[in-house]
C-alpha positions as CSV (number, residue, x, y, z in Angstrom):
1,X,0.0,0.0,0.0
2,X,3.1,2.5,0.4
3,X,3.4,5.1,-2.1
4,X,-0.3,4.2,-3.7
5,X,-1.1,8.2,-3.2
6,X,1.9,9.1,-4.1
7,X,1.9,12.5,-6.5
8,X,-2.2,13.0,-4.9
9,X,-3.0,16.2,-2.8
10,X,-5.5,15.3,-0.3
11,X,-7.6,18.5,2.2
12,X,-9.1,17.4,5.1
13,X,-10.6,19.8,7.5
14,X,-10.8,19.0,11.2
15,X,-8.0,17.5,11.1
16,X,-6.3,18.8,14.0
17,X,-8.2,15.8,16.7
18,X,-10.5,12.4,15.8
19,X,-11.4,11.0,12.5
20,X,-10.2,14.4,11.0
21,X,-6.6,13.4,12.0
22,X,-6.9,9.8,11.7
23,X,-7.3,10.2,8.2
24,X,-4.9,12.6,7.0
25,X,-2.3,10.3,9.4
26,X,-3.7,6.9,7.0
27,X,-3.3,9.5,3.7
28,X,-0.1,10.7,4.9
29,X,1.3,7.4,5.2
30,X,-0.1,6.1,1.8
31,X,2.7,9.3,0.8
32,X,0.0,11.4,0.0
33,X,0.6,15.2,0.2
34,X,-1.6,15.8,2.8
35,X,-3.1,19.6,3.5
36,X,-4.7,20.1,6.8
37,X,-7.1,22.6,8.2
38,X,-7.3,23.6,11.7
39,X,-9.0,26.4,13.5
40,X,-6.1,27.1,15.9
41,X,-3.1,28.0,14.6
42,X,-0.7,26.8,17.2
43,X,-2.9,23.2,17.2
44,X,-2.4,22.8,14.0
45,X,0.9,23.7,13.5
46,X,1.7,20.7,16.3
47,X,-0.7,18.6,14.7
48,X,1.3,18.1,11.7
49,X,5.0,18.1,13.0
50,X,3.3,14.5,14.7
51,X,1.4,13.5,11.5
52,X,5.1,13.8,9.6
53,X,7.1,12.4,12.1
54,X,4.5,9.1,12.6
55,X,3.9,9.1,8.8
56,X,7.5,9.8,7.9
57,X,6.2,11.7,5.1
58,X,7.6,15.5,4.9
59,X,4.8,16.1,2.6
60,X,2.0,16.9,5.3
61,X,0.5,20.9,5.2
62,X,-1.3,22.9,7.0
63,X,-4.4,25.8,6.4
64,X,-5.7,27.8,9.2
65,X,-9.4,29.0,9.4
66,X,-12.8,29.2,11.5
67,X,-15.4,26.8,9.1
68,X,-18.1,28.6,11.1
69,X,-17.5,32.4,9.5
70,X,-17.8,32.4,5.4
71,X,-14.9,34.4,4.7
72,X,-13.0,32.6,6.6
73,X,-13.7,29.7,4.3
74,X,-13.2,31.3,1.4
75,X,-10.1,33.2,2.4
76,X,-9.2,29.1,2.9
77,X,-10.1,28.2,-0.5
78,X,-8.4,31.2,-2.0
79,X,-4.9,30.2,0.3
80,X,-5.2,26.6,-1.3
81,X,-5.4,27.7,-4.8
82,X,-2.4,30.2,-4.4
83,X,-0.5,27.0,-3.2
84,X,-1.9,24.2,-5.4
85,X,-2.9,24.3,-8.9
86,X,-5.5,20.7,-8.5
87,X,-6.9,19.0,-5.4
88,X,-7.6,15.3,-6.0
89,X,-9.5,14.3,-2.5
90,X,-11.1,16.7,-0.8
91,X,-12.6,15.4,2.6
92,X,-15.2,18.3,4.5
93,X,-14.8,16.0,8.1
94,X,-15.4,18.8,10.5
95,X,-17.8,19.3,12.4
96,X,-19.7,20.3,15.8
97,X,-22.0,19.3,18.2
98,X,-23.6,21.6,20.4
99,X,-25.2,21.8,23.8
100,X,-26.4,25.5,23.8
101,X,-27.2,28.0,20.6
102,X,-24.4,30.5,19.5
103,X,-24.4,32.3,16.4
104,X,-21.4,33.0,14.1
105,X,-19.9,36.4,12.7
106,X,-22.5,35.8,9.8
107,X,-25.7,35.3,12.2
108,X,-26.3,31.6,11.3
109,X,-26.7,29.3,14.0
110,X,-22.9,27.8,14.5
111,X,-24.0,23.7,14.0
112,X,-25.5,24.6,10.8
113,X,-22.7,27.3,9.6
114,X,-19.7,24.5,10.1
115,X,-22.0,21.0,10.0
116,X,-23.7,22.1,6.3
117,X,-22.9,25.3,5.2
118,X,-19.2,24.8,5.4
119,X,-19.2,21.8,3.5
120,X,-21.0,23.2,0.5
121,X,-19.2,26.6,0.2
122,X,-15.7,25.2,0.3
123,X,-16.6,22.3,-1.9
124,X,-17.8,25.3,-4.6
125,X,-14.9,27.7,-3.7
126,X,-12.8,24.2,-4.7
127,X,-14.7,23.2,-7.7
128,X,-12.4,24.2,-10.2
129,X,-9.6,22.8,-8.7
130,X,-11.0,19.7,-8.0
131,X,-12.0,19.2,-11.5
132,X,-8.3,19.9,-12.8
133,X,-7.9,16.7,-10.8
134,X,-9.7,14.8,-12.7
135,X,-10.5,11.7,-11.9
136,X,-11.0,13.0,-8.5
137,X,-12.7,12.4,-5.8
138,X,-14.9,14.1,-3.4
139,X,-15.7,13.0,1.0
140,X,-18.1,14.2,2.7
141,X,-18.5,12.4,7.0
142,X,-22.3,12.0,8.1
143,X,-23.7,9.9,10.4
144,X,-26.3,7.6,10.9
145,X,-28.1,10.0,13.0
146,X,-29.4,11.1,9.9
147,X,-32.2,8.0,10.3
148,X,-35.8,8.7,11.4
149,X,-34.9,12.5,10.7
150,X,-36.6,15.5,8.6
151,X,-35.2,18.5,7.3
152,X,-37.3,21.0,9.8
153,X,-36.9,24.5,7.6
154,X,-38.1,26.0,10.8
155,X,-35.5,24.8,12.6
156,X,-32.4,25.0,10.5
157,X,-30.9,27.8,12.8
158,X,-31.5,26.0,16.4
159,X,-34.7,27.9,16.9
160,X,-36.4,25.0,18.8
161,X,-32.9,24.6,20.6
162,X,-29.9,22.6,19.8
163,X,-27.9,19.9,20.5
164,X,-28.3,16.2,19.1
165,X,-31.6,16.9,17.1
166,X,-29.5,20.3,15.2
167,X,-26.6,17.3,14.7
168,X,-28.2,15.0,13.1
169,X,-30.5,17.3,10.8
170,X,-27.0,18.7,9.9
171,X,-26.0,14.9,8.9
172,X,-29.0,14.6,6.6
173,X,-28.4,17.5,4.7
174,X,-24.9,16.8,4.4
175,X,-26.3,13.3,2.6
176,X,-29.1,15.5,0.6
177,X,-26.1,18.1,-0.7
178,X,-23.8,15.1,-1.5
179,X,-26.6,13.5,-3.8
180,X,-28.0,16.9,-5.6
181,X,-23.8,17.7,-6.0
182,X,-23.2,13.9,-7.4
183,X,-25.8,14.6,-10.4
184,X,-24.7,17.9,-11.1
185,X,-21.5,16.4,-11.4
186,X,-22.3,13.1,-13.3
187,X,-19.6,12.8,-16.0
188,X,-17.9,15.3,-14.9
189,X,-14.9,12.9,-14.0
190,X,-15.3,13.7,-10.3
191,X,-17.3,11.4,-7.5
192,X,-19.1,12.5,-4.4
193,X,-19.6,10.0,-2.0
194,X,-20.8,10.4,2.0
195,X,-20.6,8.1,5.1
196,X,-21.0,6.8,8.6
197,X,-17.9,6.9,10.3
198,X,-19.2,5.0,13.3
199,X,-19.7,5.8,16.8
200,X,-15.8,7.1,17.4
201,X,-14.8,8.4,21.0
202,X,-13.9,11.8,20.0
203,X,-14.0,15.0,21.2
204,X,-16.8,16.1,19.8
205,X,-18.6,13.5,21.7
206,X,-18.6,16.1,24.8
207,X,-21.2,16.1,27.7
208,X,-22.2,17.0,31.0
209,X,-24.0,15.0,33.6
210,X,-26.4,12.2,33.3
211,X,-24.9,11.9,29.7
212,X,-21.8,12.0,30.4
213,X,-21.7,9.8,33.1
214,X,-23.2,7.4,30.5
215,X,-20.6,8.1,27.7
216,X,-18.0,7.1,30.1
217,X,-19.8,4.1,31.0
218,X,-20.2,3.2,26.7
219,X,-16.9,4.7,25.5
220,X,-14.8,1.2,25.6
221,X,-16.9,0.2,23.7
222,X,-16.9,3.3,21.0
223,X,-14.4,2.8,18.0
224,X,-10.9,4.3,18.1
225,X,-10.6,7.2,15.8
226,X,-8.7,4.8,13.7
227,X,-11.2,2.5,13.1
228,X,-13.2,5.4,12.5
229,X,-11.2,6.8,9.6
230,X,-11.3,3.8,7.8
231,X,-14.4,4.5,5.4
232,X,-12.9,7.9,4.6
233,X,-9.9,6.5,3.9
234,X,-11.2,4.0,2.2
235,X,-13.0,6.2,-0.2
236,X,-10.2,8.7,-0.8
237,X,-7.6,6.0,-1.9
238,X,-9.7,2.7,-3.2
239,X,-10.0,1.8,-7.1
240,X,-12.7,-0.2,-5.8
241,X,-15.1,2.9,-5.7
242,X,-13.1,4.4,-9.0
243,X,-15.9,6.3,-10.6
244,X,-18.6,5.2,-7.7
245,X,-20.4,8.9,-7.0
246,X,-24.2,9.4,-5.6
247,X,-23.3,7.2,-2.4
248,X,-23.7,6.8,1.5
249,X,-20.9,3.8,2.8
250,X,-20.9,2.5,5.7
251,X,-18.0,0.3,6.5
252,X,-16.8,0.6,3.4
253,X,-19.8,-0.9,1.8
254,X,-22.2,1.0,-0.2
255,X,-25.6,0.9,1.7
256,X,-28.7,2.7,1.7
257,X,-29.3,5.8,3.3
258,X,-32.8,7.0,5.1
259,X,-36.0,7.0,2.6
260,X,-36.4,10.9,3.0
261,X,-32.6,11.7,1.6
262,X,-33.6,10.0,-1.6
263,X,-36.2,13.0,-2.4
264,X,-35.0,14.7,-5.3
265,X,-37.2,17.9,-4.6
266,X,-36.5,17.8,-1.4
267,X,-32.6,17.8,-2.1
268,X,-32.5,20.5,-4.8
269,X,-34.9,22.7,-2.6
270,X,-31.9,22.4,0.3
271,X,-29.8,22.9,-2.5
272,X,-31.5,26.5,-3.4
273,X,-31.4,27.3,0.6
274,X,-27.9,26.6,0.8
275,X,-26.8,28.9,-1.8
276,X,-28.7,31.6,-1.1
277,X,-27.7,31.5,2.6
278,X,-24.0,31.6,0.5
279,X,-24.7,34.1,-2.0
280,X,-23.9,31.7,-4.3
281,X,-25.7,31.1,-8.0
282,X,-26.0,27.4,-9.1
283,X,-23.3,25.4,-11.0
284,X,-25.4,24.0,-13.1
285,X,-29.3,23.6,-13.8
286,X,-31.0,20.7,-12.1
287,X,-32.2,17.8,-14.1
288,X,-35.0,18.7,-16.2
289,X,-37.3,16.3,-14.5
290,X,-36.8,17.6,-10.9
291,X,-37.5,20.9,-12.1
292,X,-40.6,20.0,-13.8
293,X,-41.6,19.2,-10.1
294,X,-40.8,22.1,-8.5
């Protein structure tokens, strides 16, 4: 498997902790170039003096930037393209679970800024690059929290309160924006794939009495970030999925996602939301039938 990813530049953000750093440790060792992102400068600078010296690849980078503030992200986007002219894996791992509302520079609520909004505006700001990649390849981390859940329009900005339900709605849109992005981009020469990483002891998995007396009861039993990497790495690096796009793994194995995340309308009228919340105009029209829906 050494030297597989050699001559491939792979961004993963939240990669400073977790799954984030799991994988760009299992890229890094594959001799990927391997670009991190970090909100803390110092964090991530440590962050990847240890992901070089374990990988004993020199070729590991690092981006600083806030996921939760917009041009934060594309001041991120921008910094990449100054530095790389292509990007063939791009993995949007970061993410944020909440106990109490807080709002970002921009006003959104801060789950939904980094969780979804995040995902789709560096993925656009990207676009190009990606696609000078070509084949190339494109991550997104959900969660199976997703199941038996909505997408509540009234309560996209915590306004019923957050925490696990504001999670997990975030999770399904992050599968509804990876299937309305994976037909935009059919032939396109780039795939967009989305998973389950597991239930991983991280640190996002943060709590405060009765629950986290039962996390500490559970966690042995959690998968190590390591284990929870796997998928992502999985679908970053295997010619297995070569040309596979549209997709929600789990274990590595292509399974099906909730009934509600296979609603076309439902997923291009997230799409619309998103980008307007972005200031963003479309890449492309949706497919004629979906429109004829609408």
């Amino acid at each position: 498997m050494s030297g597989r990813m050699q001559g491939k530049i792979c961004l993963v953000t939240g990669a400073t902790a977790g799954i984030g750093k799991a994988t760009a440790l299992g890229l890094a060792r594959l001799d990927a170039r391997v670009v991190i992102v970090g909100r803390d400068a110092g964090l991530t600078e440590e962050t990847v003096n240890e992901l070089r010296r374990e990988s004993r690849n020199s070729q590991v980078e690092s981006l600083v930037a806030d996921l939760s503030s917009q041009a934060e992200v594309r001041r991120l986007a921008a910094a990449f393209q100054q530095r790389y002219d292509k990007l063939d894996v791009l993995i949007n791992n970061a993410g944020v679970l909440l106990t109490t509302r807080e709002a970002t520079v921009d006003g959104f609520e801060r789950t939904w800024a980094v969780n979804c909004l995040a995902k789709v505006l560096l993925t656009l700001e990207l676009l190009d690059c990606i696609k000078a990649s070509r084949p190339a390849r494109i991550v997104n981390v959900s969660s199976k929290t997703h199941f038996g859940r909505t997408l509540d329009l009234n309560n996209l900005q915590g306004e019923k309160g957050v925490g696990m339900s504001s999670y997990a709605q975030t999770m399904l849109s992050t599968i509804l924006f990876s299937y309305a992005l994976a037909r935009r981009l059919e032939g396109a020469g780039v795939t967009v794939n989305c998973l389950h990483p597991g239930v991983v002891s991280t640190r996002l998995m943060k709590f405060t009495g009765v629950k986290k007396v039962l996390m500490e009861i559970v966690r042995p039993f959690l998968l190590s970030p390591e284990q929870g990497a796997a998928t992502s790495i999985y679908l970053s690096t295997s010619d297995q999925v070569e040309g596979v796009t549209g997709k929600y793994f789990d274990k590595c194995k292509a399974v099906r996602s909730s009934n509600v995340t296979y609603d076309e309308t439902l997923q291009e009228q997230l799409w619309r939301l998103s980008l307007r919340q972005l200031q963003l105009t479309d890449i492309g029209p949706a497919p004629a039938q979906i429109v004829a829906t609408q």
